[in-house]
DOGULUM-322589 format. One record per residue (C-alpha): residue number from 0; z negated, x, y. Coordinates in steps of 0.001 Angstrom, whole numbers, plus 500000, padded with zeros to 6 digits. Example, Ala and Ser with C-alpha at 12.3 -4.5 7.8 and 13.67 -1.06 7.14 Angstrom:
<atoms>
{0 {492200 512300 495500}} {1 {492860 513670 498940}} 
</atoms>
This chain:
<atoms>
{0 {500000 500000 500000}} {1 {500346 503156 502242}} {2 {503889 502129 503222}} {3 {502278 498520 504658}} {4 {501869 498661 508395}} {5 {498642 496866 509088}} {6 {499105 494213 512285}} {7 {496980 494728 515014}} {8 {495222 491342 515689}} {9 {495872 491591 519834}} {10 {499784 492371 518770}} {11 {500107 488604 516776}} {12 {497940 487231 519670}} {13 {501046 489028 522242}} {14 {503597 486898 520535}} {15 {502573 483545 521824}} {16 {502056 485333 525591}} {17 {498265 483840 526325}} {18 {496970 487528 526308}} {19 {500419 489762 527595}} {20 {499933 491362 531112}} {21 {501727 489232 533154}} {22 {504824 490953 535041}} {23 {504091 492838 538368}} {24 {505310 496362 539640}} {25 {502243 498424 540478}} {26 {504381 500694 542214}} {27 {506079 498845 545160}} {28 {503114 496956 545804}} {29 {501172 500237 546631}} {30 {504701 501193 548917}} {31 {504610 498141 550628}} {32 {500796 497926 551275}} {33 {501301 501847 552148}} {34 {503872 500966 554928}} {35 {502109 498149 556265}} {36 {498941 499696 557329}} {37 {500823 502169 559089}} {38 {503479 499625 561091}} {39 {503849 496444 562544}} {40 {507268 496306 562182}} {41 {506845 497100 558593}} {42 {504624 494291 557853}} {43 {506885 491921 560112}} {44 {509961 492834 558060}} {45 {508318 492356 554762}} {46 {506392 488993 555960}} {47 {509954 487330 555906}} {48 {510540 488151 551906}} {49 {506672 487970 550501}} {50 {503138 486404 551061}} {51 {500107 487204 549814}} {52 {500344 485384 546776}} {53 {503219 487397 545868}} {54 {501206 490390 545111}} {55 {499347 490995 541934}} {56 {496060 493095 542416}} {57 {493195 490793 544732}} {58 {493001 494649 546401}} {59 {496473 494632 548068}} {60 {495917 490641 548698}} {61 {493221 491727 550749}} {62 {494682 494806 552805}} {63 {497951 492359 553189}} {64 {495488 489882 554917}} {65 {493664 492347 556879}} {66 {496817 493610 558617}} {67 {498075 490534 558957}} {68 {495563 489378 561004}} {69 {495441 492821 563174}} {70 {498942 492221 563807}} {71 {498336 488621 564765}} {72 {496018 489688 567221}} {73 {498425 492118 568617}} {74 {495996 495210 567267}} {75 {498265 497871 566005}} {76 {497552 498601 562437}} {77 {496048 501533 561258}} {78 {494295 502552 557829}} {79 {491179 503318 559720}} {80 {491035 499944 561538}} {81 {491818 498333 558182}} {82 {489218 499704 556644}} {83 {486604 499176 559657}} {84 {487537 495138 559169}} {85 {487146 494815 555253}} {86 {484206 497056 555763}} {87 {483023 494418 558502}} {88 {483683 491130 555971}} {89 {481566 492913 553834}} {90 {484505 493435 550964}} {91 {484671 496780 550923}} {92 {483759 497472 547030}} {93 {486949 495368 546252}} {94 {489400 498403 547495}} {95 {486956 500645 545490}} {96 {484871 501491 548761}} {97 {487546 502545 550998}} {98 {489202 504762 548520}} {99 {492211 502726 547704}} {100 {492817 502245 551642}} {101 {493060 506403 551855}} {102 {494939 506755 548960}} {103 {497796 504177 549706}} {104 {497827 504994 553662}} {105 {498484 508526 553091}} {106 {502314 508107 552540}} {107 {504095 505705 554196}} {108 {507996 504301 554780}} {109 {510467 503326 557250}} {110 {510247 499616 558125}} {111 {513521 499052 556275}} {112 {512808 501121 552879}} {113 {509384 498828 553425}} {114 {511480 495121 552970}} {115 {513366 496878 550274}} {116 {510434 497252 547736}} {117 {509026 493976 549249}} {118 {512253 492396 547156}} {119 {511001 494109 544374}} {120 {507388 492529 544435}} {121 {509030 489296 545461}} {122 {510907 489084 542212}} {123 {508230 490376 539516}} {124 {506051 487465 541507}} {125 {508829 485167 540819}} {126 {508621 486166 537411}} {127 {505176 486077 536953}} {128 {505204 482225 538066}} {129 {508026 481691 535965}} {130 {506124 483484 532515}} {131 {502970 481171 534238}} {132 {504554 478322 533801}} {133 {506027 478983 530328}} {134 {502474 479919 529010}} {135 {501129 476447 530423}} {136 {503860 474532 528291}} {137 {503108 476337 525422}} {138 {499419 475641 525457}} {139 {500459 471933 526486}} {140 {502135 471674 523070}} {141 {499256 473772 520983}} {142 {496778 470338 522291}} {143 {499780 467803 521430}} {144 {500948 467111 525108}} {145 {503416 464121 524729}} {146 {507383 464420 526471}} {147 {506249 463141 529726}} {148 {503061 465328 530302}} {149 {505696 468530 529725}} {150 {508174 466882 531781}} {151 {505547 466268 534369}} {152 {504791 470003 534093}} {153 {508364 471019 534447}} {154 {509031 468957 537778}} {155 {505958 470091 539199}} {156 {506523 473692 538877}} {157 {510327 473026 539978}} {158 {509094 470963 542966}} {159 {506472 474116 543645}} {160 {509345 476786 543298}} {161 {511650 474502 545868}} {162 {508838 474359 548405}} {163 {508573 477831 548214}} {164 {511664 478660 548854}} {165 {511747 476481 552060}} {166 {508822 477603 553832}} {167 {507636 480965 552321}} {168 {510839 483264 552364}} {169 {513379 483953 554533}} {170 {513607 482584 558562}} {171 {513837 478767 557324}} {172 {510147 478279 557459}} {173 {510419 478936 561194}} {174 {514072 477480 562055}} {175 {512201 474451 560397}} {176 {509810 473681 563219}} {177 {512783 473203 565720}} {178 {513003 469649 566218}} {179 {516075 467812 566018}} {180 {516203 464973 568985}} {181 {518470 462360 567421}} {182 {515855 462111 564364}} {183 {512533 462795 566289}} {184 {513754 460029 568805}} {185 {514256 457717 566248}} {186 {510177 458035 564985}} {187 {507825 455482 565557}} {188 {504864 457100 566141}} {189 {503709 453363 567486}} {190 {500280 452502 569386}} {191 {497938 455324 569045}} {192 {494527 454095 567329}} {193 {491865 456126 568039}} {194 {489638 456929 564900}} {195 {486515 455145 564058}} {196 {483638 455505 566567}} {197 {487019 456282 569541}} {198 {485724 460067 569944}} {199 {489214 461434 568733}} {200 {492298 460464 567607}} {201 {494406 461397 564159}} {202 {495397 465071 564154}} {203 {493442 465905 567222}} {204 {490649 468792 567046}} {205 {487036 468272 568738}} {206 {484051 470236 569515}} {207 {480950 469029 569332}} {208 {478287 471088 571335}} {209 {474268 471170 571622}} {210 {471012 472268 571552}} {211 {469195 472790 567760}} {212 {467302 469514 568772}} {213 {469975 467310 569334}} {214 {470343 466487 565593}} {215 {474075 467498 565593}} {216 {474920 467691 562502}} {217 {472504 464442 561413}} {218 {475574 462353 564428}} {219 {478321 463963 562183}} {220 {477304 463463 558604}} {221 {476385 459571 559390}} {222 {479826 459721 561490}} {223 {482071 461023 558572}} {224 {480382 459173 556141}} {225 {481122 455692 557672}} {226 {484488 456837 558615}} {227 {485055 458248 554731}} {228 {483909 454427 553590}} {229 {485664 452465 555482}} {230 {482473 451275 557721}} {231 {482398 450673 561427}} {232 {480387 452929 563561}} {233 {478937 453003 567224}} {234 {480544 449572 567783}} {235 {484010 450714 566840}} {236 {486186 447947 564284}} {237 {485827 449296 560322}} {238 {489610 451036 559490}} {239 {490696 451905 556192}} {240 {489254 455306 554891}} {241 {489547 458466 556309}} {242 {489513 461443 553792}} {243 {487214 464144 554619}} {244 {486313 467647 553935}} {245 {482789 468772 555125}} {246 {482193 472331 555142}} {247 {478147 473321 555803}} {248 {477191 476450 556265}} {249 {473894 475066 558168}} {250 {472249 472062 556107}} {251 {470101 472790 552868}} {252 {471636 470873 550039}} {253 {467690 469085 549769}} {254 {468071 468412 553309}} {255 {472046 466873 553033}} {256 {471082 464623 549778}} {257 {467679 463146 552179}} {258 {470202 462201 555221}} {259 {473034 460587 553068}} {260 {470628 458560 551410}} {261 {468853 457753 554738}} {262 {472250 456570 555802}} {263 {472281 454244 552390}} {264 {474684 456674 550564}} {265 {474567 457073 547020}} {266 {476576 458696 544207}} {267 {479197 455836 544246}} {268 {479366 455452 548285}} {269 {480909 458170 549025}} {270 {484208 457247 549641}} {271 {486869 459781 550492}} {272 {484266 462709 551387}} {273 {484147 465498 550294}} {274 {481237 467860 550814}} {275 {481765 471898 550485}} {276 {478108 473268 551016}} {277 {478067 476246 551589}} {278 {481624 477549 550716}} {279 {482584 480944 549787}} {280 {485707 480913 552151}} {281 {486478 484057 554312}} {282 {485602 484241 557673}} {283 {488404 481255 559259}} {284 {488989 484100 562253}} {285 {491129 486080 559650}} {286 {494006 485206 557989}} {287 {492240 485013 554393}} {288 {490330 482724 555859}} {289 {493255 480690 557384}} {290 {494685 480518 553698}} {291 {490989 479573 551904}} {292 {490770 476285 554153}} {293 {494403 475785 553832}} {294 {494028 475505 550550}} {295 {490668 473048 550034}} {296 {492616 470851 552657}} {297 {495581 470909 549668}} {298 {493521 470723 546754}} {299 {491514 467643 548564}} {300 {494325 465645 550467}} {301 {491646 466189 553395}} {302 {492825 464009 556636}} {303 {490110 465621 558858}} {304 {488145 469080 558308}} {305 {484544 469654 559821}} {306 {483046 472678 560077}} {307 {479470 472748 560743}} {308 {478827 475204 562129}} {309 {481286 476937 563800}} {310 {479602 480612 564172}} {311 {478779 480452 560762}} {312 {482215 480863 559849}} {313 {483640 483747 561685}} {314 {483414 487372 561280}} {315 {484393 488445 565007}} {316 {481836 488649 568139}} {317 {481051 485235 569712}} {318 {481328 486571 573026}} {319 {484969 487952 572493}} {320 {487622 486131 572896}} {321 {489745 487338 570760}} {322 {487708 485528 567652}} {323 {488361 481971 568842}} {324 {492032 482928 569811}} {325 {492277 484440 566320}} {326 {490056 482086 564779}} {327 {492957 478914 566186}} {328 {495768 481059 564934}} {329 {494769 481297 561440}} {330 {492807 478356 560693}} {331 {493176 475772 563874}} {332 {496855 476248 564334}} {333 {497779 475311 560682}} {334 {495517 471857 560628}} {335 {497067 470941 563592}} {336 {500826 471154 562586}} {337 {499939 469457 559514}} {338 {498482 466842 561717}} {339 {494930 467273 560181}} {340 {492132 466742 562114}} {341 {489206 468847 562969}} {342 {485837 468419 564544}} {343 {483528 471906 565123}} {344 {479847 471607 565751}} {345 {478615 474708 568101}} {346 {475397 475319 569594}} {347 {474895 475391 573750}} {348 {474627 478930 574996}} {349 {471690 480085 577139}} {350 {473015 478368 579980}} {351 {473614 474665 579154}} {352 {475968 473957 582690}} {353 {478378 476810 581272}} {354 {478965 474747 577845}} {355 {478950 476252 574349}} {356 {477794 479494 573295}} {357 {480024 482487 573742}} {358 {483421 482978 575040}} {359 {485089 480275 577182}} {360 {488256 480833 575137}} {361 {486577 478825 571980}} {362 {487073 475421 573733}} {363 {490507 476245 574984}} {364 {492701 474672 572108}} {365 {490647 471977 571303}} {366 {491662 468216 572690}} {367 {487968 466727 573737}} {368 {484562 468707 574075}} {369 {481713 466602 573438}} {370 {478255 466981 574722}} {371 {475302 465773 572359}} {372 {472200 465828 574464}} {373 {468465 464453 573036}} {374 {466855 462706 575738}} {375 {463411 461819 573888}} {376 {461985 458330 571935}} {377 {465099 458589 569982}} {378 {467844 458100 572798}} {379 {470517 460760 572972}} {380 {473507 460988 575505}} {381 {477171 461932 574143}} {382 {479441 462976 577116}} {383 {482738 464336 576878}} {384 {482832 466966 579642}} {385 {486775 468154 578603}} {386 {490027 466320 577551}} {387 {493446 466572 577017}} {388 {494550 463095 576775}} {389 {491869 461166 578449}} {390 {491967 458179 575880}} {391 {489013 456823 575001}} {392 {485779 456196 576622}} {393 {483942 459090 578475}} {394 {480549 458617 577346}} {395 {478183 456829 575024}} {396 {474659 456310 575432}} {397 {473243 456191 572116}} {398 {469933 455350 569623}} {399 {469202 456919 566595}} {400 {467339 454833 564418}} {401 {465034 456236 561894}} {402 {461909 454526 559382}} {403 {460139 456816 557650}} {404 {458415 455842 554049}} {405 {455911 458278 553524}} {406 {457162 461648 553240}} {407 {460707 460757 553134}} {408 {463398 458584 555320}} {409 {463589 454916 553671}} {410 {467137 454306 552265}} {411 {469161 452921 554951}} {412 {467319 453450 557912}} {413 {468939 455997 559669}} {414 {471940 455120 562474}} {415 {473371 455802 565589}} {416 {473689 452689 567680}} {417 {475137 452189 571293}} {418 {472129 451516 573086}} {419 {473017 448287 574879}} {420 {469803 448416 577631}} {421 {471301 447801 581202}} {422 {472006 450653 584142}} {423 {470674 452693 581433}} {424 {472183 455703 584040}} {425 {468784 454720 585914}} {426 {466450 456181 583786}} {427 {467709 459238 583140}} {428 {466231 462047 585755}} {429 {469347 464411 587686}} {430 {471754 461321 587940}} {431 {473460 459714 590772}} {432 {472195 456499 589934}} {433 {468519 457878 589706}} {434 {468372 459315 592808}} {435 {469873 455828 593907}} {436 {467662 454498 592799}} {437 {464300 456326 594113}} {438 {466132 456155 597551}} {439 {466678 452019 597314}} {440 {462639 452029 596077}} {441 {461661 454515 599046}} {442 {463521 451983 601503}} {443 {465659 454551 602925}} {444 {468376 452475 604772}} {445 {472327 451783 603331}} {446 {473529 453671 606100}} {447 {471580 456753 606140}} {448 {473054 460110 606716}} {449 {473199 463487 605176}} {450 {470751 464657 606854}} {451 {467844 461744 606280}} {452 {469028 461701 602501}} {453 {468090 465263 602177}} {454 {464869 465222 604298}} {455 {463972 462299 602084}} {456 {464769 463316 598706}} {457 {462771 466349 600226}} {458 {459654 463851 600537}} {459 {460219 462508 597525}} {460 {460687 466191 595742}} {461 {464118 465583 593948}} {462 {466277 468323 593866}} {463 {470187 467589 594369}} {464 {473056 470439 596002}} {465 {474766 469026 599138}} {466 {477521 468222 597073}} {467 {475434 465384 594892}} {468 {473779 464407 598362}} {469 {477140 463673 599994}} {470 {478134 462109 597196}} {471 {475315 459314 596910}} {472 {475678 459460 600996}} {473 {479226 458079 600136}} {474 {478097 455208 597355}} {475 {475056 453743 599214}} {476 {477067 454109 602515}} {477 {479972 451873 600993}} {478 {477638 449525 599483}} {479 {476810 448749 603014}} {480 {479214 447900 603978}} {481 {480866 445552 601154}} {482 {477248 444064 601886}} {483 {477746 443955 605208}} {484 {481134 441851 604369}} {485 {479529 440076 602210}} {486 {476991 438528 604611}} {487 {480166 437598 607072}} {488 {480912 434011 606269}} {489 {483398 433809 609275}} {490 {485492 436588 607996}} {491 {489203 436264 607434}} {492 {489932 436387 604413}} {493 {493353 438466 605235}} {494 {492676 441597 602205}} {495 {494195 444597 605159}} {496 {490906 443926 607425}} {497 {489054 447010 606068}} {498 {488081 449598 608600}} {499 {487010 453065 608574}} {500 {483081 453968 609552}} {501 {482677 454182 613277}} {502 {486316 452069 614264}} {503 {485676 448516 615102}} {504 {487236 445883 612827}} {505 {491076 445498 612807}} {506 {490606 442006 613465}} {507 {487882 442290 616300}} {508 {487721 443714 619922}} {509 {486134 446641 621057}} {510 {483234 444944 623223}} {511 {481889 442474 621150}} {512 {483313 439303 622432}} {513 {486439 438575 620463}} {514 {486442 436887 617142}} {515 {486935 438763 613640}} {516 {483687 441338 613729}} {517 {481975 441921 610807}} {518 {479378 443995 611434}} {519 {475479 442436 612001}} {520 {474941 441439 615259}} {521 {478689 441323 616554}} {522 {480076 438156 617394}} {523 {481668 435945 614435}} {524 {485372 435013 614767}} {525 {487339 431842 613585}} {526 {488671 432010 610204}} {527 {492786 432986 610462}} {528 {492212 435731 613531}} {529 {495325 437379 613981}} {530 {494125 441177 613178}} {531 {494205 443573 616050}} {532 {494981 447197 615054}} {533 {491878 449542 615954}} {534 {492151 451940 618808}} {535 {493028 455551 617875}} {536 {490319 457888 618557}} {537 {491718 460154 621579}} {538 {491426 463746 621970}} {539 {488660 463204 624375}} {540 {486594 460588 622208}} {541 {483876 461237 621092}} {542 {484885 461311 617214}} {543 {483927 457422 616709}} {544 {487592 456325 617752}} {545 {486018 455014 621286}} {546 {488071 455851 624578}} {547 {487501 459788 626314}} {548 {486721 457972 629087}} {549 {483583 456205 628123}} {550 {480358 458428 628123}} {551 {477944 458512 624709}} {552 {474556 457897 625450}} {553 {473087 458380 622065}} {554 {471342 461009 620464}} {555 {472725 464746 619172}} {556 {474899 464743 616291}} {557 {473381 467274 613776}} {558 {476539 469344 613534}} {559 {478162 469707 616547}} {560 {475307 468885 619239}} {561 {476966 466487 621328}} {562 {475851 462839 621659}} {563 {476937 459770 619666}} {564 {477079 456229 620479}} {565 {474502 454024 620777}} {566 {475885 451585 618323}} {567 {477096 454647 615685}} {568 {473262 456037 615843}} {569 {471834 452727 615373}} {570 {473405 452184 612193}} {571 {471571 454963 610695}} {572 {474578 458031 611001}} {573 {473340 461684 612377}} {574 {476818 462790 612731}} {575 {480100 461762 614085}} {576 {482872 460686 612312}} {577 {485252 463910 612404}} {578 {482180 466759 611401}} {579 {482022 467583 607976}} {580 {478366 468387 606638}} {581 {479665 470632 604012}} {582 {481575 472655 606313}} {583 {479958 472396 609221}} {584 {483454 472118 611005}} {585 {484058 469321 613762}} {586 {487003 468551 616619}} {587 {485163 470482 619084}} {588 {485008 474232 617342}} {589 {487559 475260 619187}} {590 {486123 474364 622555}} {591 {482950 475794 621208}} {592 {484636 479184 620526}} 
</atoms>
């Protein structure tokens, strides 16, 4: 039996191909990844034949992605920086500690010998998917798969391959974004409809910004939830369900299965979300990152992404700008032109008037920032302080209902309601209508001027700039006078007989004695007064449209020092007409000068 050649157990297992090597060419993968790290150009040239997925080793996946997202950045690449950013994501035992990066970037190619052995790895990939897909059929039949399930295999690895083709290789992927007018014109987008709870619309991308105590990502859970179901929420009309994918990188998974239940969630009230806690994606600022979430949106048909929270997610500085730019080109850029939605949650910075924490650039590309503020005994405030589109309401004042059973939330408890308590504005310290408000209660008259509003807010020791204070001079000073018409029972009801502060009425006289006045204590006029257009203020006047002629008696105005009418003082002004209190300017500078 000398002359019988005994089989090798792995060589009958080779036959059937479940345990061959699958095809690749070692070689001019380490050329191409060689060339890359060295040259833009290189890696631009070989980005129109292969992707990542085209290479074999996870290694040379990960230097392709590095440099691709150095060049996206417009970094020139270099082995040394390559290394520096896999050494940064933590990954640097997968290119054998930085040793793989020296030994392919120590010879490199011309950009064009480069997309020459990128063919190469594009076809041994090709092959490899094809020897992929026979090895699937063949362990289809070994468990008894019927005709359709293998033609079902066949179609989907031809409809795969076909895909491919059109939007991985080759310019068509990008000649394919160039719209053609005669068929986009012809799309019926129709009406847009504004997602459940109206804080963004379908394909649109949203932060969400504020402080740890705001309960941020408690608004967004009970938000997505109710959206994923099907369920109305802050008032909005129920829609059909929105699929979801929740990435947390923030919430305990004790702490996530205590809120859904609060909510009245269980394991078959789910709905169309789907919850990724704590996902092992790469940071979404890099292009591995990009491709990760890409790829959960595929594998889960996801409509709208969250990511909670956003600096949890990204590798690069929050203060630098370049992470959010490179954080919407890999990640942000690719939901959007597949029309999927996002929402980011993000903490305020140290400074809440400057907005979210870090770099300006990370609200840039987003369509709606939204401000979650806690106000105390379970109200909060959500304000949208940016927009693109400026559908939708602006802000929502909200309650957030809560029972607690024990040690734990009782089932069902928990929601955010529109609170629907009246001039609600009025109770909440800082805000126009506050002030208002305390100035109404202190008896301050309609009419006052800058200057009283400020000496009495002074009294009353509430802060406001002179911008606020001229502001609320202008509201209380027009309620006055749509008071003041109010009270005129005589007036005509003609719609054109408004005036400006200071000019008489356009359907009255200038001393008093003609009908159409509307002011207290000037004479009432016959309904139907033809209107009388108001005298132009001359050059001499004294800034209250009366004639130069005519002498002011009154007192000083605050910001130019000469006098005022009798009648302008009396109705509570400290300055005329044509003197601005933020500038300080009035008509007579120049003389002054």
């Amino acid at each position: 039996m000398e002359n019988v050649r005994h089989m090798n157990p792995r060589d009958t297992a080779d036959q059937d191909g479940l345990n061959r090597t699958p095809p690749h060419d070692a070689e001019a993968e380490e050329l191409v990844i060689g060339a890359v790290m060295h040259s833009a150009q290189a890696y631009n040239e070989c980005a129109l034949t292969i992707t990542r997925d085209d290479f074999y080793k996870p290694a040379h996946q990960l230097i392709w992605d590095t440099v691709a997202g150095l060049v996206a950045t417009s970094i020139p690449p270099h082995p040394v920086l390559v290394r520096a950013e896999i050494d940064k994501q933590g990954q640097l035992h997968r290119v054998d500690n930085g040793q793989l990066i020296v030994r392919l970037g120590a010879e490199t190619l011309p950009a064009s010998m480069a997309a020459h052995f990128a063919e190469q790895v594009a076809d041994t990939a090709r092959q490899r998917r094809y020897d992929a897909h026979s090895t699937a059929l063949k362990a289809a039949i070994d468990r008894g798969a019927d005709g359709d399930e293998l033609a079902d295999l066949v179609a989907d690895f031809q409809q795969g391959e076909q895909l491919r083709e059109s939007t991985g290789r080759g310019p068509s992927h990008l000649t394919a974004s160039l719209l053609d007018w005669g068929d986009f014109f012809d799309i019926d987008f129709g009406k847009i409809q504004l997602l459940p709870g109206k804080l963004m619309g379908p394909g649109q991308q949203i932060a969400l910004i504020g402080d740890g105590k705001a309960g941020k990502s408690l608004f967004v859970q009970e938000w997505m939830w109710r959206m994923a179901t099907g369920q109305p929420f802050l008032g909005d009309a129920p829609q059909d369900p929105v699929k979801i994918l929740y990435l947390d990188a923030e919430n305990g998974q004790e702490q996530v299965q205590e809120r859904f239940l609060s909510f009245g969630a269980g394991p078959g009230s789910m709905g169309e979300l789907r919850y990724a806690s704590f996902p092992p994606v790469r940071p979404l600022d890099t292009a591995g990152g990009g491709a990760d979430l890409t790829a959960l949106v595929k594998a889960t048909g996801a409509q709208l992404v969250v990511i909670d929270t956003v600096s949890r997610f990204i590798a690069g500085l929050e203060n630098d700008a370049d992470t959010w730019l490179s954080l919407y080109r890999h990640t942000l850029l690719p939901l959007k032109r597949d029309r999927v939605a996002s929402v980011r949650l993000d903490h305020f910075g140290k400074d809440k008037e400057r907005g979210g924490r870090g770099s300006s650039a990370k609200t840039q590309d987003v369509d709606h920032v939204w401000e979650l503020t806690y106000e105390g005994s379970g109200e909060l405030t959500l304000k949208r302080t940016h927009t693109r589109t400026g559908i939708g309401p602006d802000k929502f004042h909200l309650a957030r209902h809560a029972d607690r059973d024990g040690d734990n939330w009782r089932a069902g408890s928990t929601r955010h309601v529109v609170r629907a308590r009246e001039h609600v504005e009025q109770n909440i310290p800082g805000t126009d209508e506050h002030i208002i408000l305390a100035l109404d209660s202190s008896g301050l008259p309609l009419e006052a001027g800058n200057r009283l509003v400020k000496n009495k807010l002074a009294d009353l020791r509430i802060a406001a700039g002179s911008d606020k204070i001229a502001r609320i001079v202008k509201l209380r000073q027009t309620r006055a006078k749509r008071e003041a018409e109010e009270r005129s029972p005589g007036r005509s009801p003609d719609p054109l007989q408004e005036t400006f502060p200071g000019n008489v009425p356009r359907n009255g006289s200038r001393d008093g004695k003609a009908a159409g006045q509307t002011f207290p204590g000037n004479a009432e006029g016959t309904p139907g007064t033809p209107p009388v257009p108001p005298f132009p203020p001359s050059k001499g006047g004294d800034g209250e449209g009366t004639s130069g002629t005519q002498t002011p008696t009154g007192p000083p105005c605050t910001i130019c020092d000469h006098p005022m009418t009798t009648d302008w003082a009396g109705r509570g002004y400290d300055t005329h007409l044509g003197c601005d209190p933020a500038t300080g300017s009035h008509p007579n500078q120049a003389e002054a000068s």
